[in-house]
C-alpha positions as CSV (number, residue, x, y, z in Angstrom):
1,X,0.0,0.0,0.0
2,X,1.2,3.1,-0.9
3,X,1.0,6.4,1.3
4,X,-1.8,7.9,-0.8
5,X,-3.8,4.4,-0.3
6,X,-3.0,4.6,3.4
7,X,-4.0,8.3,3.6
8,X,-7.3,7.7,1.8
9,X,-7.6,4.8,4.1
10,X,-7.2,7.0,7.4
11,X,-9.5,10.0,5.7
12,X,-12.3,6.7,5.0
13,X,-12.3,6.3,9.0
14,X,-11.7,9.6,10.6
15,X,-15.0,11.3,11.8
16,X,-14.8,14.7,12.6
17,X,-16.2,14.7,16.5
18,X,-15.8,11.7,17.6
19,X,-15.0,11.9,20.9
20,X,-18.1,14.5,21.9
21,X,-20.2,12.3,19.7
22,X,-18.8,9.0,21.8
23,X,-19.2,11.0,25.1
24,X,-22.7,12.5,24.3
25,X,-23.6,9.0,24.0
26,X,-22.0,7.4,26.6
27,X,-24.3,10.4,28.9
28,X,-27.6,9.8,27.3
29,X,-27.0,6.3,28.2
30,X,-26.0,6.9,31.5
31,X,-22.9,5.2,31.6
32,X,-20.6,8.3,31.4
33,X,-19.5,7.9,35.2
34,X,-19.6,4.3,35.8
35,X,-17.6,3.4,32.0
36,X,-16.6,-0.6,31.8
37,X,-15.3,-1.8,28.9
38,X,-18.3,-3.2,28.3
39,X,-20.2,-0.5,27.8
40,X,-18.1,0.3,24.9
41,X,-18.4,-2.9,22.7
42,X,-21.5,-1.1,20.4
43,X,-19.2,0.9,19.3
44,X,-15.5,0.1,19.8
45,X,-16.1,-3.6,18.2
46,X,-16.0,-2.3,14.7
47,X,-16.6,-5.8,13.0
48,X,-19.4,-8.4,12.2
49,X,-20.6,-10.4,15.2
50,X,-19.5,-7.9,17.5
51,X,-18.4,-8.3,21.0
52,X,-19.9,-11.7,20.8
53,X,-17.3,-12.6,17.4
54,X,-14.4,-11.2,19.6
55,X,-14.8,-13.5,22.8
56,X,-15.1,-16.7,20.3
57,X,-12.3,-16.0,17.9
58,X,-9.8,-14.5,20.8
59,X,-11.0,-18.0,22.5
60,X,-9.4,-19.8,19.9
61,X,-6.1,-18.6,20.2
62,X,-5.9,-19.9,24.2
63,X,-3.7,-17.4,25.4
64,X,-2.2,-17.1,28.9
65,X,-3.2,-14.1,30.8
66,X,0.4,-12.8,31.3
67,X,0.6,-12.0,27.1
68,X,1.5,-9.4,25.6
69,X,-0.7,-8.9,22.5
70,X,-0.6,-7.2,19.0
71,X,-3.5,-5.9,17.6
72,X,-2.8,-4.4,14.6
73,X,-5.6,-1.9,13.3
74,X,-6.5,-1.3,16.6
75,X,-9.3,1.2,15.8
76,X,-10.5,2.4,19.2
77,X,-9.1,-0.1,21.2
78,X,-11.9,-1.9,21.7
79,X,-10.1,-5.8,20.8
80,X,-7.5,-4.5,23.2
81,X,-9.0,-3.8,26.0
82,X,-11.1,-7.0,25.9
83,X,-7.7,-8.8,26.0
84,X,-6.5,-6.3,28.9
85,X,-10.0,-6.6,31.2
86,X,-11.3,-10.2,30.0
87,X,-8.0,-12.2,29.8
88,X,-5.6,-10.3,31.8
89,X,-3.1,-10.1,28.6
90,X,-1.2,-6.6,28.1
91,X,-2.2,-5.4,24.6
92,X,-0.4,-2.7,22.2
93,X,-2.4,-1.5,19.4
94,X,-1.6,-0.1,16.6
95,X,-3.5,1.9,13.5
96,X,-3.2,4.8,10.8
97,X,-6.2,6.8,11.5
98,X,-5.2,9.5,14.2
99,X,-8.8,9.9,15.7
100,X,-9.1,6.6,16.7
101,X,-6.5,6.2,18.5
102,X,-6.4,9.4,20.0
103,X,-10.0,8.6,21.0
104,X,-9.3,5.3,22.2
105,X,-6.8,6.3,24.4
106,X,-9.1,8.8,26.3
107,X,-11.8,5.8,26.5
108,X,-8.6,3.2,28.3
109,X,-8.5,6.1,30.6
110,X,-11.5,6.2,31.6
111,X,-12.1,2.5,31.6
112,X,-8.9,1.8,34.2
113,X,-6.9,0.2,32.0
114,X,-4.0,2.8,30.9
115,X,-1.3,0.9,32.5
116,X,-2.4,-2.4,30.5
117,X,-3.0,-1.0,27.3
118,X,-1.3,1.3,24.8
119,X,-2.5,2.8,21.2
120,X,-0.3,4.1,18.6
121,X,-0.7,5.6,15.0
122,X,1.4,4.1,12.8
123,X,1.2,1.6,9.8
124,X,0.7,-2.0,9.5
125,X,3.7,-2.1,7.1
126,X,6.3,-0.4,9.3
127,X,5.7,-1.9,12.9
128,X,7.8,0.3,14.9
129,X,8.6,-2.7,16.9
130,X,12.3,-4.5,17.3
131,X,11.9,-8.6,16.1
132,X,10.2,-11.1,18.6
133,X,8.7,-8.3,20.1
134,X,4.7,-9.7,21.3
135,X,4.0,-13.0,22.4
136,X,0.6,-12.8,19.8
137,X,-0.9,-10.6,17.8
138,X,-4.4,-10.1,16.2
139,X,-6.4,-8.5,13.7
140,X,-9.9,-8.0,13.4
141,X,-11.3,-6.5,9.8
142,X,-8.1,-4.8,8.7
143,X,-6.8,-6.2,5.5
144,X,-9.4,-5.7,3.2
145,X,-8.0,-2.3,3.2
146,X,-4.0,-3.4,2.6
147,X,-3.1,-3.8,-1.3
148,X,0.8,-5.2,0.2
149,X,-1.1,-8.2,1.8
150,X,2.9,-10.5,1.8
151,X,4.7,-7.5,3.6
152,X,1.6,-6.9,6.0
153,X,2.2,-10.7,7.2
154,X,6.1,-10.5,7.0
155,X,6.0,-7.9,9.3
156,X,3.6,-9.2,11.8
157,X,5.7,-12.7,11.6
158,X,8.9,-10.4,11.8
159,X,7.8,-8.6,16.1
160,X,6.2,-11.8,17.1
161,X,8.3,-14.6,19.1
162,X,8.7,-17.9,17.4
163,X,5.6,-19.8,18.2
164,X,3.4,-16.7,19.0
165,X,-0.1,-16.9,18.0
166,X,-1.6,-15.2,15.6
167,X,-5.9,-14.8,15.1
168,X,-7.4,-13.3,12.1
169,X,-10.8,-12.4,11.9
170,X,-11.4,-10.5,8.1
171,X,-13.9,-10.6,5.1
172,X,-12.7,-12.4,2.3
173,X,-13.6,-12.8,-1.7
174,X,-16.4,-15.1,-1.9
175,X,-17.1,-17.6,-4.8
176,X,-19.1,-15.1,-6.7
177,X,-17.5,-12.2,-8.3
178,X,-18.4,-7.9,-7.6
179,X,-18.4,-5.8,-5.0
180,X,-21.1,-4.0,-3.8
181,X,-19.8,-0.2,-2.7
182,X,-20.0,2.0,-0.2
183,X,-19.2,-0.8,2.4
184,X,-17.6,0.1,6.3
185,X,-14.4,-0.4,5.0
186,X,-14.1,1.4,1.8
187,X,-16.3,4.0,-0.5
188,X,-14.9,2.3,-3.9
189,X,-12.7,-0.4,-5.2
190,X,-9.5,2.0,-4.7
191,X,-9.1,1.0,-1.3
192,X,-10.4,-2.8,-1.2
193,X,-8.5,-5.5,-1.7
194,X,-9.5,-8.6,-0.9
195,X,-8.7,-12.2,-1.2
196,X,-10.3,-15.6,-1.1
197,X,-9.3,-17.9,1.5
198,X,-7.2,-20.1,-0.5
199,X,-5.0,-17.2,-1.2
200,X,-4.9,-16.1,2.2
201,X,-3.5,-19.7,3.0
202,X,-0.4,-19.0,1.1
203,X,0.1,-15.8,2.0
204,X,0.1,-17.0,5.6
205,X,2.2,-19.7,4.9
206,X,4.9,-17.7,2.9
207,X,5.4,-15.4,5.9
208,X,6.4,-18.5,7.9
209,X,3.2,-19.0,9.6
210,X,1.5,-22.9,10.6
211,X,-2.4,-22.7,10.5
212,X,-3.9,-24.4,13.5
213,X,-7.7,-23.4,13.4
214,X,-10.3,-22.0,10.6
215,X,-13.5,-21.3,11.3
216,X,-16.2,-20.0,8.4
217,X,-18.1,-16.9,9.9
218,X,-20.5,-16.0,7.7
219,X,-23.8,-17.7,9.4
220,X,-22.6,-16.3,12.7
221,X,-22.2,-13.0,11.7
222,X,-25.5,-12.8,9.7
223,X,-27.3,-13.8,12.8
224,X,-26.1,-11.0,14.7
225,X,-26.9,-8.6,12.5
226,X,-30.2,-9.5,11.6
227,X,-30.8,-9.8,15.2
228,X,-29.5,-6.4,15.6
229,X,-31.4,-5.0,12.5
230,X,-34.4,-6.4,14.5
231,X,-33.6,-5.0,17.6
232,X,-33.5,-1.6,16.4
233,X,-36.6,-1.8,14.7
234,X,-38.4,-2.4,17.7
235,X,-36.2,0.3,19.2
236,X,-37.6,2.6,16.4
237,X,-34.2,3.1,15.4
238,X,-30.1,2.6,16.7
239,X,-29.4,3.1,20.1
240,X,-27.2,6.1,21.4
241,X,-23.8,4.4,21.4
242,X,-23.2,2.2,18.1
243,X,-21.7,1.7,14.9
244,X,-23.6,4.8,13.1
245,X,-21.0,6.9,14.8
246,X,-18.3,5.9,12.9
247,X,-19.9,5.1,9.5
248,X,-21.8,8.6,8.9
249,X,-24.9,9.4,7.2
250,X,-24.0,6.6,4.9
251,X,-24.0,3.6,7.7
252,X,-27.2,1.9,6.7
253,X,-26.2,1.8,2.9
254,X,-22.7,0.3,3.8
255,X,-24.5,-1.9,6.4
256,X,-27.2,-3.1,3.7
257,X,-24.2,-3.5,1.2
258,X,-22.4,-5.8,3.2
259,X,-25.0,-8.1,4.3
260,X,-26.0,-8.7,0.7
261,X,-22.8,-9.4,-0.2
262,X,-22.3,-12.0,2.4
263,X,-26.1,-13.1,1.6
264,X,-24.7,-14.4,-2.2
265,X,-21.6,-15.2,-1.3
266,X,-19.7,-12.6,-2.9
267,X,-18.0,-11.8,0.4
268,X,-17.4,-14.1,3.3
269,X,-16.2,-14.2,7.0
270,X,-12.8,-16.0,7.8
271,X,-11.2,-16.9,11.3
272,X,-7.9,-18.5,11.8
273,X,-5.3,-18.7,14.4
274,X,-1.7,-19.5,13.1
275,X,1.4,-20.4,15.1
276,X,4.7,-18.5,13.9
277,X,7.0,-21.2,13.0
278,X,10.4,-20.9,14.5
């Protein structure tokens, strides 16, 4: 990915706001005082399935509660401070839009959990990190944004210690071809790449990682949001903390988008958890 692409990419997920819009939110709800991280998941888990998809796939990678984690494209923390509060792990994140992060770090702070979890900006590509850094990493819904897919890998294989896990949770090319756009990760095809499963086998494999567990998604995640399209119905409309913070005026279209896609199989959901091979 060049710099442009990574620039357009931090423009696609900056909001202008955020933080009053979080905070404003967080008091209708009345949670402003008493903040867990929790409280947090309708909007900081920005990726199908939720805060439900994050418990099951960080499950799979078994890790002890001393780790220190990865998570690269960190968004607003919200993967990293599950590992900090639900499985005692320290987690660094790590991602190139400047409001999230800057965001996120005010929400660990107000959550407790400063001294167990740290945000940076910074690219995917360039892990400011020395070799055999983490004990694991992550990512949750990053790559469909990253063109440089082998170097993105290389360099998460590169700070992790030999035998650290790694858990993926992303979309992937389904079976049937086109795209339907805008989507939550990208307005148009300049900024999407993705690849089908088979391809992100190799890749994984190239950057000297051993696949242990994958798990197909897609039903899951379908549930939950038709469950969630459901409950907000009912609602007569979102609730005051959610996704539609971060996706604009346009967060029904990219919602509606997506779940087609995943409806004909033109997109899909993937999870695997790969050991780095010494």
């Amino acid at each position: 990915m060049t710099g442009v692409d990574e620039t357009a990419v931090a423009d696609h997920y900056t909001v202008d706001g955020l933080e009053t819009l979080i905070l404003d939110a967080l008091k209708r709800s009345g949670k402003l005082n008493t903040l867990s991280p929790i409280d947090l998941a309708p909007v900081d888990e920005f990726h199908m399935g939720g805060r439900a998809a994050t418990q099951h796939v960080i499950g799979m990678m078994s890790l002890p509660s001393n780790a220190h984690v990865l998570d690269v494209g960190c968004g607003l923390g919200g993967v990293a401070r599950y590992l900090a509060s639900e499985c005692g792990c320290r987690a660094t994140g790590i991602d190139l839009t400047a409001e999230y992060v800057r965001v996120g770090t005010m929400l660990t702070q107000r959550t407790g959990l400063a001294d167990r979890v740290e945000l940076h900006v910074g690219s995917a590509l360039a892990l400011p990190w020395p070799h055999a850094t983490f004990d694991a990493a992550v990512t949750f819904h990053v790559a469909m944004n990253i063109a440089d897919r082998p170097r993105l890998y290389a360099e998460i294989a590169r700070v992790l210690k030999p035998g650290g896990m790694f858990a993926i949770y992303d979309v992937m090319k389904g079976p049937k071809e086109g795209l339907l756009f805008p989507l939550p990760w990208a307005e148009t095809e300049e900024t999407s790449f993705l690849v089908t499963t088979g391809e992100m086998r190799d890749l994984l494999d190239n950057a000297g990682f051993e696949i242990i567990r994958e798990e197909d998604r897609r039903e899951g995640a379908l549930k939950h949001h038709r469950e969630r399209l459901v409950a907000q119905s009912a609602a007569g409309g979102p609730p005051p903390l959610g996704l539609h913070l971060l996706q604009g005026q346009g967060a029904s279209l990219k919602s509606r988008s997506m779940v087609s896609m995943l409806e004909t199989n033109q997109i899909t959901l993937e999870a695997i958890v790969a050991r780095r091979l010494a």
